[in-house]
C-alpha positions in Angstrom: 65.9 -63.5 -59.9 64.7 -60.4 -61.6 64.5 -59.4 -65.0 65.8 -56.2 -66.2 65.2 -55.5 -70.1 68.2 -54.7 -72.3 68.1 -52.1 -75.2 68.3 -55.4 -77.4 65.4 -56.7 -76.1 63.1 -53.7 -76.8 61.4 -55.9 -79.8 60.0 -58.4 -77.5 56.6 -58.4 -77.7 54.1 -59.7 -74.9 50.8 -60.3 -76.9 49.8 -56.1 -77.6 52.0 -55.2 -75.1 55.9 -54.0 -75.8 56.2 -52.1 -71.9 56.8 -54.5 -68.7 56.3 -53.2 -65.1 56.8 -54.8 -62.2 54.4 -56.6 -59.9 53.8 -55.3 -56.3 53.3 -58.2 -54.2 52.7 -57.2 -50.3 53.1 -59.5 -47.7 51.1 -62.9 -47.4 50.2 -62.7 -50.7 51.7 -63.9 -53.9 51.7 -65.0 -57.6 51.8 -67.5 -59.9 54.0 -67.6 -63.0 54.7 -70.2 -66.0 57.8 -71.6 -67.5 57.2 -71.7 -71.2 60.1 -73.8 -71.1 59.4 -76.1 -69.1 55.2 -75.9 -68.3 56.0 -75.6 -64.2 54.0 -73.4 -62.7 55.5 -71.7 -59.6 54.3 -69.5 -56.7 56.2 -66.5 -56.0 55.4 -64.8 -52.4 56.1 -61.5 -51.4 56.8 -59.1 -50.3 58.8 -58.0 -53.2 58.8 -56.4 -56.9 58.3 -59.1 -59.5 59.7 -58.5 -63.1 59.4 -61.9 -65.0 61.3 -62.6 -67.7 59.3 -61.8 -70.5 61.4 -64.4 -72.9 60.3 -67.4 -70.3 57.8 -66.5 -67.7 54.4 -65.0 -67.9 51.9 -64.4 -65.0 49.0 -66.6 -64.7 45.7 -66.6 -62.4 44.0 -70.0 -61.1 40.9 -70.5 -62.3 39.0 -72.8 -59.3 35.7 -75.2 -59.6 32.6 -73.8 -58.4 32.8 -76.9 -56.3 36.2 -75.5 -54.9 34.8 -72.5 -54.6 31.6 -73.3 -52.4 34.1 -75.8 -50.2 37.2 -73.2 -49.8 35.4 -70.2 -49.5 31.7 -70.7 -48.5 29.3 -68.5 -48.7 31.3 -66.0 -51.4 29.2 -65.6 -54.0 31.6 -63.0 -55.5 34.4 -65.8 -55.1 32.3 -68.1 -57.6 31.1 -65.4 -59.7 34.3 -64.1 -60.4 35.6 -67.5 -61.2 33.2 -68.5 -63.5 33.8 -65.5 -65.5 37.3 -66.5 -65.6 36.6 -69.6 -66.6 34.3 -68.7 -69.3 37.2 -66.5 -70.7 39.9 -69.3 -70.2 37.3 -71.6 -72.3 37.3 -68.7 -75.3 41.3 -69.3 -75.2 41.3 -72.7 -75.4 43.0 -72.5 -72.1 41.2 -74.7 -69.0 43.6 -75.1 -65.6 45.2 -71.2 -66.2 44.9 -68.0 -67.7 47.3 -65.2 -68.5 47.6 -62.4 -66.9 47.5 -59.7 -69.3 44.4 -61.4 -71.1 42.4 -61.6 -67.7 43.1 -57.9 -67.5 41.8 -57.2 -71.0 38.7 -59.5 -70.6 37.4 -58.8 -67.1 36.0 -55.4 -66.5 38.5 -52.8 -64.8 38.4 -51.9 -61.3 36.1 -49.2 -60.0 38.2 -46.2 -59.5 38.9 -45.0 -55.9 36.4 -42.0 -55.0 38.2 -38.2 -54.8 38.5 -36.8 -51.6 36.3 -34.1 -50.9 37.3 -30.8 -51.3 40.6 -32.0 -53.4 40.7 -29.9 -56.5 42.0 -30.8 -59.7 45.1 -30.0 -61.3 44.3 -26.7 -63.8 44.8 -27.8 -67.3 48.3 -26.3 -68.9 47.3 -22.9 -71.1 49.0 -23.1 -74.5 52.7 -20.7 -74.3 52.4 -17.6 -74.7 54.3 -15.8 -77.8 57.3 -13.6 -76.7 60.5 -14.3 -74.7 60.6 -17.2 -72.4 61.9 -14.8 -69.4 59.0 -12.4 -69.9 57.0 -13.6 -67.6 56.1 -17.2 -65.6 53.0 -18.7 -64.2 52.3 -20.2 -60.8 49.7 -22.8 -60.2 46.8 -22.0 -58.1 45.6 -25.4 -56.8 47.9 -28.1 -54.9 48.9 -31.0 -57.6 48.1 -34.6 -56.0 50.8 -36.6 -55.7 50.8 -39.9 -57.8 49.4 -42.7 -55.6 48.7 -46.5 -56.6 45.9 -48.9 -55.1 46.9 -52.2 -54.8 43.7 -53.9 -55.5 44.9 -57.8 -55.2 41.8 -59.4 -54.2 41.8 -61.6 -56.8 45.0 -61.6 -59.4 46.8 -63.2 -56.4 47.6 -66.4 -55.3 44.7 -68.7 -53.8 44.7 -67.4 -50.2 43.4 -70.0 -47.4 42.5 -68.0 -44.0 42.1 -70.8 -41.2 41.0 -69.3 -38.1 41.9 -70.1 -34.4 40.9 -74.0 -33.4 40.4 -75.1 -36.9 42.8 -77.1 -39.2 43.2 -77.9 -42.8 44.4 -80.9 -44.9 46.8 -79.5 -48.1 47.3 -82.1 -50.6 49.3 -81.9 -53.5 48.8 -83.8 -57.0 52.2 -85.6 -56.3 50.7 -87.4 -52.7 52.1 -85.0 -50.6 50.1 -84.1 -47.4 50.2 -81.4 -45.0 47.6 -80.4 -41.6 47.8 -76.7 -41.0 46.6 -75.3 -38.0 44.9 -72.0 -37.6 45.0 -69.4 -36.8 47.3 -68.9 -39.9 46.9 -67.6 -44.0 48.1 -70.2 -46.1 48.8 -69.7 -50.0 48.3 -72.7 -52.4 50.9 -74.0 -54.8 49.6 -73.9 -58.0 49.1 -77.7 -57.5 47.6 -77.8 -54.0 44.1 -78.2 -52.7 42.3 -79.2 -49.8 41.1 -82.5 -48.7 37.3 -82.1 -48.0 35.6 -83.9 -44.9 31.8 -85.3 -44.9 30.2 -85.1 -41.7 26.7 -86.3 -40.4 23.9 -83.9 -39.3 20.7 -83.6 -37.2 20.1 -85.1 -33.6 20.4 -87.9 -33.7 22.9 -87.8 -36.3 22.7 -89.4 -39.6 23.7 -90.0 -42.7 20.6 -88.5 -44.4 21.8 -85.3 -44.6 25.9 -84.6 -44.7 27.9 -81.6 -44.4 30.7 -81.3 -46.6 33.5 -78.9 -45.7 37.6 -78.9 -45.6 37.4 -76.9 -42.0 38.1 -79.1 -39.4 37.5 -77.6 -35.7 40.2 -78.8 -34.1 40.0 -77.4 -30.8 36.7 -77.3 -28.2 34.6 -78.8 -30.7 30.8 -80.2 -29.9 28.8 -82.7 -30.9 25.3 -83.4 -29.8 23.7 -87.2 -30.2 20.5 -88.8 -28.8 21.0 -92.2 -27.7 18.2 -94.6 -27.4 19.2 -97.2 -25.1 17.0 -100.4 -22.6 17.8 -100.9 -19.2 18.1 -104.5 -17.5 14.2 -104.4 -16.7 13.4 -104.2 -20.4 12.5 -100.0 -19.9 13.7 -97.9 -22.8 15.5 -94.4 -22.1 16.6 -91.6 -24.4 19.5 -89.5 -23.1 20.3 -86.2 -24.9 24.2 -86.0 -24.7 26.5 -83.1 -25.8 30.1 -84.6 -26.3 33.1 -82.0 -26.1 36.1 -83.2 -28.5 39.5 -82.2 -29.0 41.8 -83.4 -31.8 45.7 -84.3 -29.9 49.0 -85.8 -30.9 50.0 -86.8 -34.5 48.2 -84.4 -36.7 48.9 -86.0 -39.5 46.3 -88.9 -38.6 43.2 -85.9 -38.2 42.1 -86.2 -41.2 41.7 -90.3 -41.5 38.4 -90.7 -40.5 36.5 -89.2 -43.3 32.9 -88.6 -41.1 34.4 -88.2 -37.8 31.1 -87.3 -36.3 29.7 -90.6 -37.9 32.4 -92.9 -36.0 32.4 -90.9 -32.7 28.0 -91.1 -32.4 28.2 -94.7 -33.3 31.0 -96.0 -30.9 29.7 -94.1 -27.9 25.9 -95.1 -28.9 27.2 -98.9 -28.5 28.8 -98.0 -24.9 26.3 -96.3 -23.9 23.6 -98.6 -24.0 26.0 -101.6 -22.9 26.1 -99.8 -19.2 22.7 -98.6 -19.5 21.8 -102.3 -19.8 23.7 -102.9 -16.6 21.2 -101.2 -14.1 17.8 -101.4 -12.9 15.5 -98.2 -14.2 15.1 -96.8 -10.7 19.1 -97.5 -9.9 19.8 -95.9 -13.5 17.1 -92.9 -13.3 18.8 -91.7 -10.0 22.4 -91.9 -11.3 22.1 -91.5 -15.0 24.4 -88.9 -15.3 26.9 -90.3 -12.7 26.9 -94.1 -15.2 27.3 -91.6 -17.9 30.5 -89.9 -17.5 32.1 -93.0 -15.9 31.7 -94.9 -19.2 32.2 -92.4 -21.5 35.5 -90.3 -19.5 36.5 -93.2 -17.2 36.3 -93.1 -13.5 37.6 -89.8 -11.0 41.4 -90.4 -10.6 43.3 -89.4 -7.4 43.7 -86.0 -8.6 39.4 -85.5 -9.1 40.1 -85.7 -12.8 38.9 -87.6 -15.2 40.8 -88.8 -18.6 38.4 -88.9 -21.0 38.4 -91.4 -24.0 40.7 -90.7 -26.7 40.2 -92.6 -30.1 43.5 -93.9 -31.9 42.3 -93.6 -35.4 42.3 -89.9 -35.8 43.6 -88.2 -32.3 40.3 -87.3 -31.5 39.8 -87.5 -27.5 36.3 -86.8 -25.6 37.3 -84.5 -22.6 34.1 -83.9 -21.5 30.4 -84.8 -21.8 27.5 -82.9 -20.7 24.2 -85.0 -19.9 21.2 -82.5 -21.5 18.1 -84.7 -20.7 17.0 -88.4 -19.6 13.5 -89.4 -20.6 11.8 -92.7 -19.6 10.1 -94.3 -22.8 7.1 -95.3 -20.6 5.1 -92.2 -19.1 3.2 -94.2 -16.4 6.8 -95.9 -15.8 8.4 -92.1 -15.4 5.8 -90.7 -13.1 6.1 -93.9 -10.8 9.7 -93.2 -11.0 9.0 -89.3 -10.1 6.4 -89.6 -7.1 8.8 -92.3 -5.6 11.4 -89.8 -5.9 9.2 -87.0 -4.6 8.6 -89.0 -1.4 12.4 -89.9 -1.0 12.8 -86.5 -1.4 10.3 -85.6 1.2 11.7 -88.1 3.5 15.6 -87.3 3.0 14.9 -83.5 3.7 13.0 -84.8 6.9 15.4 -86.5 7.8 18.1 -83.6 7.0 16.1 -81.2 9.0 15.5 -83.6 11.9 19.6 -84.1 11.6 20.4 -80.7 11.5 18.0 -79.8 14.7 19.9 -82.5 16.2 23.2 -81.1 14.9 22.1 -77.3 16.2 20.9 -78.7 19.6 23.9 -80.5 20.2 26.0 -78.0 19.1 23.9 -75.3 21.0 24.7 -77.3 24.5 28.3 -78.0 23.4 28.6 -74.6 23.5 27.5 -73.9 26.6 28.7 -76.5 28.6 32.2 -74.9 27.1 30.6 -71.4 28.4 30.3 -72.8 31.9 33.0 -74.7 32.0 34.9 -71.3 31.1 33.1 -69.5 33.6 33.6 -71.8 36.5 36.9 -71.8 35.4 36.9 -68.2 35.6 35.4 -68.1 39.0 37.7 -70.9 40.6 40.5 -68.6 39.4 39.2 -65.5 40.2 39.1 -66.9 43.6 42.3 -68.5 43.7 43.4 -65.0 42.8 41.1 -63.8 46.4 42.8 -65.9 48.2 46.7 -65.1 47.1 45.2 -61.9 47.4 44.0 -62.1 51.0 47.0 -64.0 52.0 49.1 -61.0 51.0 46.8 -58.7 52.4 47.1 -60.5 56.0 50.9 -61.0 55.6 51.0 -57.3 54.8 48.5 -56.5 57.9 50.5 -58.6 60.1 53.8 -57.0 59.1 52.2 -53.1 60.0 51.6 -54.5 63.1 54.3 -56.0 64.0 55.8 -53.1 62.6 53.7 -50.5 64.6 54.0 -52.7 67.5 57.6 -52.4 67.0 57.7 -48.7 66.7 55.5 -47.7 69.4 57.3 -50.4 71.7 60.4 -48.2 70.9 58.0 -45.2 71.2 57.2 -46.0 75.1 60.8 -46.9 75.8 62.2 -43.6 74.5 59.1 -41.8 76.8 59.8 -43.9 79.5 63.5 -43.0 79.6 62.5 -39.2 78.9 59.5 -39.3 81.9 62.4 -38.2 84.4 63.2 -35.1 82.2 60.0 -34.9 81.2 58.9 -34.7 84.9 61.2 -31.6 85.7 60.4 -30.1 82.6 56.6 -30.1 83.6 57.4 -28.9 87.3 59.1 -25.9 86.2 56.6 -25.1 83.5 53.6 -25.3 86.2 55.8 -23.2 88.7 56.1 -20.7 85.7 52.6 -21.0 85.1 51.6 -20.7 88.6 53.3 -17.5 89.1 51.8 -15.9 86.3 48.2 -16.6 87.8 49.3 -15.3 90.4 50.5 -12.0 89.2 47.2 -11.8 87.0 45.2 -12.6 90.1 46.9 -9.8 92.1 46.4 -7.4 89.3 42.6 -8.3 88.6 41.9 -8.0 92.4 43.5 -4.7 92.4 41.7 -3.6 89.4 38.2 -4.6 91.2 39.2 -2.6 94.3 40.0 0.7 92.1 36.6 0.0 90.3 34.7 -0.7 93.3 36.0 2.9 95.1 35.0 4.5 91.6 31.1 2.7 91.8 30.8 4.1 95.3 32.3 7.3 94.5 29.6 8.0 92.0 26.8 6.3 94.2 27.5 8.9 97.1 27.2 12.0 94.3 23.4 10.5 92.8 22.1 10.1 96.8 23.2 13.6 96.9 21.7 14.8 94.1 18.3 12.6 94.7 18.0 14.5 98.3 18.0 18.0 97.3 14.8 16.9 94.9 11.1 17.7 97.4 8.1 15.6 97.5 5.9 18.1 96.3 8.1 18.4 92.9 7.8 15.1 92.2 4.1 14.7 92.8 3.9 17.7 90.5 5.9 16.3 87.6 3.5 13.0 88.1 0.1 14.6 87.8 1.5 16.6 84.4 2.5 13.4 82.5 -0.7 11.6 83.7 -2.6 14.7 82.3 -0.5 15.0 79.3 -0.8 11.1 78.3 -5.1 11.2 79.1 -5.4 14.1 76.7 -3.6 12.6 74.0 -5.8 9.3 74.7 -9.1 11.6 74.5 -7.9 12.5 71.4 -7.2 9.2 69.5 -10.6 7.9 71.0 -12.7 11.2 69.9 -13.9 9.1 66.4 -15.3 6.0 68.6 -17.4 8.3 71.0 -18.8 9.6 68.2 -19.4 6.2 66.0 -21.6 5.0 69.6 -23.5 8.3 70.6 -21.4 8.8 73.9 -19.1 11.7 75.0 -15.8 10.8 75.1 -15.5 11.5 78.5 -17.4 8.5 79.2 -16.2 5.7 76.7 -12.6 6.0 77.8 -13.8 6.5 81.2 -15.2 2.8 80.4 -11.8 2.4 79.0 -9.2 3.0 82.1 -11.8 1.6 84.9 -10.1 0.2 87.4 -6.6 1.7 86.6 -3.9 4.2 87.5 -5.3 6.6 85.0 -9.0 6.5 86.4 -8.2 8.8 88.9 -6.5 11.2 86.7 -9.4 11.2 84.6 -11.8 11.7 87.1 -9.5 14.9 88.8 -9.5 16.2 85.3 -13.4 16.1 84.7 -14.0 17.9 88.0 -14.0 21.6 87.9 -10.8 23.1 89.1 -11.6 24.8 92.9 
């Protein structure tokens, strides 16, 4: 309900204050207010405009503990300054658990003003009117006027305001018994009557009591805690195992918060199972499968599906799904470096025996494989010969059908010739007949021809006697000497340059020349003086 003042109830009076505005209140956030009546103090969320009734409600502020401070809100100094002002104010007024509004307003310094833009320019101030008629003249403003804004600073004048963040829970309890769990991530405003259940939780590795932590954050979701367990193995040899415990908190959260150290009762029960299987086993058996002995006692055994199901605790919800095996130390060194050499040399010997296994492996593989190639290959070879011999067999099927077919057709062949040789017989008869009487002709013809050229030969032979007989001796003889004469000079001539290379007449070296010769005696008439 909201209050809206009447003209009658303009006298009211507030403390100072006669004007009453209403409250903004934005979303997730809200406000507490009193009942004079009745003393109840109630929390009103918003969003919304709150005008209280000024005749029965007034706006109050929580004032918190520093205790509740530094476990709601740690690490806010300004949290715990700011209440402890407001509580030193409350204590002036005679007022513990609350404080009025409008007095917290008075008393605490105001809020620092929101800087000015840069650049904005203010508003000019108004001049004073000028004398003379109102519709003489006007005046326009030469800067832009701001328009009116309001900052909602509702850091603290609000309701108590618990942020719990993703994976973490909270405990609300209120001062009638009730109890609620909220789960993050989630803003949660307190009644006026509400505060959170706080949790102690042990510290250090291993943990201990020596040093808690006290918070009301609980981490539901992927939490860790470490632990160093100290444990003996059946052959009286101590080991210390670093282990890392992953915990989630399932089912019913209304039974999170029961156990107060939670961190306390998870260390101390897996401690105590822990060294009860650790106490099973020899220190060689246990040094080679610590971390296999670990998980099985702590998460149980691999089911069918390779999962595990972890160890739940019914106290609180709280259920180990996981645990991560950081170290395993042997108490005794000379023990530990027994432990390691013999491990070194089972080492040595497993990977000699692994390579010796996988050259075994390679070599039998290697001749698997090609036994399969030459299996394939004869395989391929029989068949590439069956495939010869289908091959062959239609080849001489095919051969023995051309013959049989040739055969066949030149059977046919000689039949059809021997039935034609009768035809064929007279054909050739009258075609040499033909023939015959053409050489014939050609003969006749040729011999003809020979006779005609034979009359011509003699003919001509008869007119060359007759011309050779009208020819004498004596111009013959005449017509010989000349062209022996004419051929020695033109010999003299071309052998003038030896003559005179060897000292002789020329006369004389081709004398030498032509000895024993036709043209010796032409030489010799020529030399000789004509008579």
């Amino acid at each position: 309900m909201i209050y809206f003042p009447r003209p009658e109830h303009a006298i009211i009076k507030y403390g100072e204050q006669e004007i009453h505005y209403a409250v903004a209140i934005p979303a997730g956030e809200g406000r507490y207010f009193l009942n004079r009546n009745t003393g109840k103090v109630t929390l009103k969320r918003g969003p919304c405009m709150f005008l209280p009734d000024p005749r029965q409600e007034v706006i109050v502020r929580r004032i918190l503990e520093p205790k509740q401070c530094a476990l709601w809100f740690p690490g806010n100094q300004e949290a715990l300054e700011y209440n402890v002002r407001l509580k030193n104010i409350a204590k002036a007024q005679h007022a513990d658990a609350y404080l009025p509004d409008g007095e917290a307003r008075a008393k605490l310094p105001p809020p620092v003003p929101a800087p000015a833009r840069p650049g904005a320019q203010l508003p000019p101030a108004a001049e004073p009117p000028a004398e003379g008629h109102a519709g003489d003249d006007f005046t326009r403003k030469r800067g832009f006027t701001q328009p009116r804004t309001i900052t909602l600073d509702t850091k603290y004048e609000g309701a108590v305001a618990i942020d719990i963040w993703t994976g973490y829970a909270v405990l609300v309890v209120g001062r009638a018994g009730e109890r609620r769990v909220i789960a993050g991530p989630q803003t949660y405003l307190l009644e006026y009557d509400e505060a959170l259940e706080s949790l102690e939780l042990s510290t250090g590795t291993p943990k201990s009591d020596d040093n808690k932590i006290k918070t009301a954050y609980l981490r539901v979701l992927h939490n860790k805690v470490s632990d160093v367990v100290e444990a003996e193995t059946n052959d009286l040899c101590r080991v210390r195992l670093k282990l890392s415990y992953r915990v989630n908190f399932e089912g019913d959260s209304s039974k999170w918060f029961n156990v107060e150290n939670y961190v306390k009762f998870l260390t101390d029960h897996m401690r105590s199972l822990v060294r009860h299987a650790v106490k099973q086993h020899r220190i060689e058996e246990f040094y080679a499968t610590a971390i296999r002995v670990i998980r099985d006692t702590i998460l149980g055994s691999t089911g069918s599906d390779s999962k595990r199901t972890g160890r739940s605790f019914a106290e609180n919800g709280m259920h180990i799904y996981d645990v991560e095996v950081l170290d395993v130390k042997i108490g005794d060194e000379a023990i530990e470096k027994l432990l390691i050499d013999a491990q070194h040399s089972v080492v040595k010997q497993t990977l000699e025996i692994a390579s010796q296994k996988r050259q075994l492996e390679f070599t039998q593989q290697n001749e698997a494989i090609r036994q399969q190639i030459a299996e394939a290959q004869s395989q391929t070879k029989q068949q590439e010969f069956g495939l010869l011999t289908l091959e062959a067999k239609s080849q001489l099927l095919l051969n023995l059908a051309k013959i049989e077919s040739e055969t066949e057709a030149r059977k046919r062949t000689l039949d059809a010739k021997l039935a034609d040789q009768a035809t064929l017989g007279k054909i050739d008869s009258a075609e040499l007949s033909r023939k015959k009487e053409a050489y014939d002709l050609e003969l006749e013809v040729t011999r003809r021809r020979l006779a005609l050229k034979l009359e011509e030969l003699k003919t001509e032979t008869e007119a060359v006697i007759g011309k050779a007989g009208a020819v004498s001796p004596k111009l013959i003889a005449a017509m010989q000497a000349f062209s022996d004469k004419a051929l020695a000079e033109r010999m003299a001539q071309s052998m003038a340059p030896l003559a005179i290379l060897g000292g002789r007449s020329v006369a004389d070296v081709f004398s030498q020349l032509l000895k024993g010769t036709v043209l010796e005696g032409v030489l010799k008439s020529a030399s000789e003086p004509e008579q």
